[in-house]
C-alpha positions in Angstrom: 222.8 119.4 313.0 225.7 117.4 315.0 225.3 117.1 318.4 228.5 115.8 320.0 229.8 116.7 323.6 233.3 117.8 324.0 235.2 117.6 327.2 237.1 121.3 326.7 234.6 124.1 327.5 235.1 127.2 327.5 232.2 128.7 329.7 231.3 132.3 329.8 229.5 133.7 332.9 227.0 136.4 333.7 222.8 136.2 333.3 221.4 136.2 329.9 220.8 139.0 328.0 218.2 140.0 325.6 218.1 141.9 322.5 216.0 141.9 319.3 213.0 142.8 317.4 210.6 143.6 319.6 207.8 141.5 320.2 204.4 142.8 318.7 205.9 145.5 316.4 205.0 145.0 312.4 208.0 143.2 310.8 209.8 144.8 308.0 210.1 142.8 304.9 213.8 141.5 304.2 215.1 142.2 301.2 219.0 142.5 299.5 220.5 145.8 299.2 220.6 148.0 296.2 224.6 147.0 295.2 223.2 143.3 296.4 226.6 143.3 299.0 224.1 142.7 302.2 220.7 142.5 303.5 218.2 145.1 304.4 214.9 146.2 306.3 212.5 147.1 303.0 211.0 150.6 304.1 213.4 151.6 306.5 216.5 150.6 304.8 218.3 149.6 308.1 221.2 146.5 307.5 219.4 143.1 308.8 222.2 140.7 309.9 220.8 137.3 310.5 222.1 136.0 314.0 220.0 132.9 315.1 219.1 129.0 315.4 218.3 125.8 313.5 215.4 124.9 315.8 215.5 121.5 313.9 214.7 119.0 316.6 214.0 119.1 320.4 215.9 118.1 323.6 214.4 114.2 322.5 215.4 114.2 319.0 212.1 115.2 317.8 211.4 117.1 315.0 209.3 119.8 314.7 206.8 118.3 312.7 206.6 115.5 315.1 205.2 117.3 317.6 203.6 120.7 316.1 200.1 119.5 316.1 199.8 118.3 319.8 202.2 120.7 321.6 201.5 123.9 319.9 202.1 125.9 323.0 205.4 124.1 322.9 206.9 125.5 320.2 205.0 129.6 320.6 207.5 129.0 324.1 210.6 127.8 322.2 209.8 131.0 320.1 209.9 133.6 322.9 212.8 131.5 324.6 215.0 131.9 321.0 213.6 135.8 320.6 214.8 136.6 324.2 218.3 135.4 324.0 218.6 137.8 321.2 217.8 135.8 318.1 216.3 137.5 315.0 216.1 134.2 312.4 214.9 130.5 313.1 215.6 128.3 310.3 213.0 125.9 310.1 213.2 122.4 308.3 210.8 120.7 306.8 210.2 116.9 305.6 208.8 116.5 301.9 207.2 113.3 303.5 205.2 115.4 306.2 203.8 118.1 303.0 203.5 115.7 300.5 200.5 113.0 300.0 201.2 112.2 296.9 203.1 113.5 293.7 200.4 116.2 293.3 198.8 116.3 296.2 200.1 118.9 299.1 199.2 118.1 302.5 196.9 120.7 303.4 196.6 120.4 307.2 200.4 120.2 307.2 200.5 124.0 305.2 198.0 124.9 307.3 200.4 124.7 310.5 202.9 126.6 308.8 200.7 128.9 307.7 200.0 129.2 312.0 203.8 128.9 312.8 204.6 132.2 310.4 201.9 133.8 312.6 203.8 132.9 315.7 207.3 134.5 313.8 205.2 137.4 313.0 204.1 137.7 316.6 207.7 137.0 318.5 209.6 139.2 315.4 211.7 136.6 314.4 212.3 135.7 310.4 212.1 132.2 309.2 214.9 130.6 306.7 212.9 127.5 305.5 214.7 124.7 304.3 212.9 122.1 302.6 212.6 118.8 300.9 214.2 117.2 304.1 214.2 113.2 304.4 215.5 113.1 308.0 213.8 110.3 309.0 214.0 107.4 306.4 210.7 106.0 308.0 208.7 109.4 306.9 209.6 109.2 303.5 206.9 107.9 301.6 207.0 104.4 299.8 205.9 106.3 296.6 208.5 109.1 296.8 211.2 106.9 297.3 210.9 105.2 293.7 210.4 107.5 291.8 212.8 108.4 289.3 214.9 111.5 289.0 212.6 113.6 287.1 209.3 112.7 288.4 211.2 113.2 291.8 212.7 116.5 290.9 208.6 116.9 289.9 207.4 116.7 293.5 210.0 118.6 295.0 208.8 121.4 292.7 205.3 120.6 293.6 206.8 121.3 297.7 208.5 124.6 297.0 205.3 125.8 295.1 203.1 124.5 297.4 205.4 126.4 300.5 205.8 129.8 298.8 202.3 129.8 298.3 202.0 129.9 302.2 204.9 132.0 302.6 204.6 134.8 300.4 202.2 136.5 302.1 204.1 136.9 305.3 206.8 139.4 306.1 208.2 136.9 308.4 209.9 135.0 305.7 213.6 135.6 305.9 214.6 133.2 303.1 213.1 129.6 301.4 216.5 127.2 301.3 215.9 124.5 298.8 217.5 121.7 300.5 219.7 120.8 303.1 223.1 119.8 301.9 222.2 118.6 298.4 225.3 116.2 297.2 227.1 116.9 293.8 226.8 114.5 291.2 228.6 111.7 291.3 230.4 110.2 288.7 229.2 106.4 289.7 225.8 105.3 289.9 224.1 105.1 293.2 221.3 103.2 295.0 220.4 105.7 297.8 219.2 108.7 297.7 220.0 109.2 301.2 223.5 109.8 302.7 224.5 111.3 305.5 223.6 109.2 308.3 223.9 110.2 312.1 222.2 109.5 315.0 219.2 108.0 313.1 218.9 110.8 310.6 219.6 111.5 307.3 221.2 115.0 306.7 222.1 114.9 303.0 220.5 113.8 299.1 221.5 113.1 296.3 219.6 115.1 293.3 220.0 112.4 290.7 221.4 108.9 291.3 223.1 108.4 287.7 224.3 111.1 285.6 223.9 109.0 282.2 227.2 110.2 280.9 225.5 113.9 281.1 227.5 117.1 282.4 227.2 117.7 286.0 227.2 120.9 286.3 224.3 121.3 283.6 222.4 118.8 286.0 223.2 120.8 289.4 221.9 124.0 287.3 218.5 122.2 285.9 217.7 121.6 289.3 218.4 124.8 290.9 216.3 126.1 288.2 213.4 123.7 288.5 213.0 124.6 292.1 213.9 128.4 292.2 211.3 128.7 289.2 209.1 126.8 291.5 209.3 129.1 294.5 209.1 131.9 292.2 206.0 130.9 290.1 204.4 131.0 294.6 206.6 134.0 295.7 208.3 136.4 293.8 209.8 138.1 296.4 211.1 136.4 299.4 215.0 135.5 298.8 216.2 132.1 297.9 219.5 130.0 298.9 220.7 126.6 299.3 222.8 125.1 302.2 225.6 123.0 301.3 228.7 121.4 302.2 231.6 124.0 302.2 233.8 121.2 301.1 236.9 123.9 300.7 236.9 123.7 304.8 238.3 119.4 303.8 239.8 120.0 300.7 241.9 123.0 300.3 241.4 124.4 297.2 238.4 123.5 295.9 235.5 125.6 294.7 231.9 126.7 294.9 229.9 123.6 293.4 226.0 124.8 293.7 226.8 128.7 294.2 229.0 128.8 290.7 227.8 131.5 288.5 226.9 129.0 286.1 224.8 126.7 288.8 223.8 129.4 290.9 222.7 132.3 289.3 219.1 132.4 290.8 220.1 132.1 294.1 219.9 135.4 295.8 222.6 134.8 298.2 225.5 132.2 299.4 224.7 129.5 302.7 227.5 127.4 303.9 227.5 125.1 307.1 230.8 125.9 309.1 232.2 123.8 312.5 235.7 125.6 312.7 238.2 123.1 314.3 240.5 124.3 317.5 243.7 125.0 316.5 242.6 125.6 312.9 241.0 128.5 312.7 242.9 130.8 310.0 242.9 128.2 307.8 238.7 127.9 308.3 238.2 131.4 307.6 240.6 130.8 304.6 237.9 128.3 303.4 235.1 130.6 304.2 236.4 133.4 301.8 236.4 130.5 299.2 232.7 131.2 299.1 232.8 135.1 299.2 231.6 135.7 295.4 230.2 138.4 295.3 226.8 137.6 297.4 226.0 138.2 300.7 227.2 134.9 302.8 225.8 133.7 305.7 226.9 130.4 308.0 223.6 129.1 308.1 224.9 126.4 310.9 227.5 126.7 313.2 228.5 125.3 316.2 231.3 124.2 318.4 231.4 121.0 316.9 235.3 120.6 316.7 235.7 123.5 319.2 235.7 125.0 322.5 233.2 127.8 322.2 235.8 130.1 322.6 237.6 128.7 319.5 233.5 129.7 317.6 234.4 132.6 319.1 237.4 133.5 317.2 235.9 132.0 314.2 233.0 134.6 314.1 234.8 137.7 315.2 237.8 136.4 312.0 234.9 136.3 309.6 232.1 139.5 310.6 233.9 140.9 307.2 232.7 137.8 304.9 229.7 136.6 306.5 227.0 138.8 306.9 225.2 136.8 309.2 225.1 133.7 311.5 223.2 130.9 312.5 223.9 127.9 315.5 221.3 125.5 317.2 218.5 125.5 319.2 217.1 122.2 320.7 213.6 123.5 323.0 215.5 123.9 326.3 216.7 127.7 328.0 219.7 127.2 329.2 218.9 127.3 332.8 216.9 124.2 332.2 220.0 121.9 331.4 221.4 120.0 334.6 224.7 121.3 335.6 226.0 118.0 336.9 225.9 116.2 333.5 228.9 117.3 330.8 225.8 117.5 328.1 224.0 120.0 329.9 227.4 122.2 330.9 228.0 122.0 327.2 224.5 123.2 326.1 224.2 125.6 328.9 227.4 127.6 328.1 226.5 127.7 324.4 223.4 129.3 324.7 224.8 131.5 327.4 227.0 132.3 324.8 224.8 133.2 322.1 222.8 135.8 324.7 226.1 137.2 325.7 227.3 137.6 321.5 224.3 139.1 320.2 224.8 143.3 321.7 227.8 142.6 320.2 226.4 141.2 316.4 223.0 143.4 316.6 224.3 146.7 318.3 221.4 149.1 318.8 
């Protein structure tokens, strides 16, 4: 979800190309293999390997739930623009503030339009990871949700997740719910915010409790996986669950999985980590990577060339195909053709998703 324009590109040439599930044929639920190593197509049995985009905000900043309800016809195009450069998964985000209207009250207009936008995945074939619980914007988070304290917080979020699978569970389209977008561990000293993270005016990571109260960490991390896996699960007892995090062995070499322990993470079906390789430092990137490799299917639920040339993503991908079973990079509502050439942002974007056309025969061979 970091958007910053680097002045070594590496572009690759040649028209886009398409690949992918074809538009209008019955989707396939997804579900984990029999030896739980990788994903699968339920009936037919066929590996799925998730190659697509956060489609978290548009070309303005905008997120999606900003602008849903007035330019539907917006986002069914951004659909058929991510399915024909070859794109089988969309992870979706979602703002607690925008489902919420009050501790026990889900916004029903709100589940409605998700309730339309699985349609549209159903429609285009492309699987949704949905992340929720998001407080991008400080300004959508209600007054109400904001002071509450940890448990009766920890209370609403459950109230989300149940409220979501209850949309969700009906629909093959649902690759994966992901509870929350970079959660932060526990800290040892009290906080005031439960926001952190900032960049560019939003918010891209929470705390789950603001003072531990001399209490184990780890037991805390666990209760709230639980809370809100038994959540989704009380909705949806089918669709698989993860949680996006940090990898934080990528900056600190060495260290080791916080909310994907066995003891933290044991009803999570599978592992999500956010990865922006850095040039020059490849080897020691996929080094972290395999960090996370426990046993669970893995995929890089973001990725982009952040710290990179594309070409150094590149590298990074084809180092990791044998630890990550699938990959996912950014979308923000423009085809590539529709980026001006004559400005460094749009050469940037344009070879990126030039990129991603070109790389998918290559990840989702027929």
């Amino acid at each position: 979800m970091r958007l910053l324009l680097l002045a070594v590109l590496f572009l690759v040439p040649g028209p886009l190309m398409t690949q992918g599930t074809p538009v209008g044929v019955k989707m396939e639920p997804i579900v984990m293999s029999p030896d739980g190593s990788h994903f699968i197509y339920q009936h037919s049995g066929k590996r799925f390997t998730p190659w697509g985009f956060n489609y978290d905000h548009d070309a303005e900043g905008r997120l999606l739930e900003d602008y849903w309800e007035s330019e539907w016809k917006t986002v069914e195009s951004d659909f058929r623009e991510m399915h024909d450069m070859g794109a089988n998964v969309v992870r979706i985000h979602l703002q607690l503030g925008k489902f919420m209207n009050g501790p026990r009250e889900p916004n029903k207009p709100a589940l409605r339009r998700l309730s339309r936008l699985l349609k549209v995945a159903e429609k285009t074939g492309l699987y949704l990871d949905l992340t929720g619980l998001g407080n991008y914007h400080r300004q959508d988070t209600p007054d109400w949700y904001a002071s509450l304290e940890e448990q009766e917080r920890w209370n609403v979020q459950a109230e989300f997740w149940t409220a979501v699978a209850g949309v969700g569970s009906g629909s093959p389209a649902i690759f994966c719910y992901d509870l929350m977008n970079e959660p932060l561990w526990p800290s040892k000293d009290k906080q005031t915010d439960w926001l952190a993270g900032e960049l560019g005016g939003k918010f891209f990571c929470q705390r789950i409790t603001l003072d531990l109260k001399n209490r184990d960490a780890r037991k805390v991390a666990a209760a709230w996986v639980n809370k809100l896996t038994d959540a989704i699960r009380s909705g949806d007892k089918k669709h698989l669950i993860t949680l996006g995090v940090i990898p934080w062995a990528l900056t600190f070499p060495g260290a080791k999985p916080t909310f994907h322990a066995a003891d933290i993470g044991r009803n999570l079906d599978f592992v999500s980590v956010h990865f922006y390789p850095e040039t020059g430092k490849i080897p020691e990137a996929v080094k972290a990577l395999k960090t996370y490799d426990i046993g669970k299917p893995l995929v890089i639920e973001e990725m982009f060339p952040l710290k990179s040339t594309i070409a150094g993503l590149d590298s990074f991908i084809n180092a990791s195909r044998d630890i990550a079973e699938g990959y996912i990079g950014f979308y923000w509502g423009k085809p590539a053709e529709e980026y001006d050439s004559n400005q460094m942002a749009g050469i940037f974007i344009r070879a990126w998703l030039r990129y991603f056309a070109e790389k998918t025969p290559e990840i989702l061979p027929d």
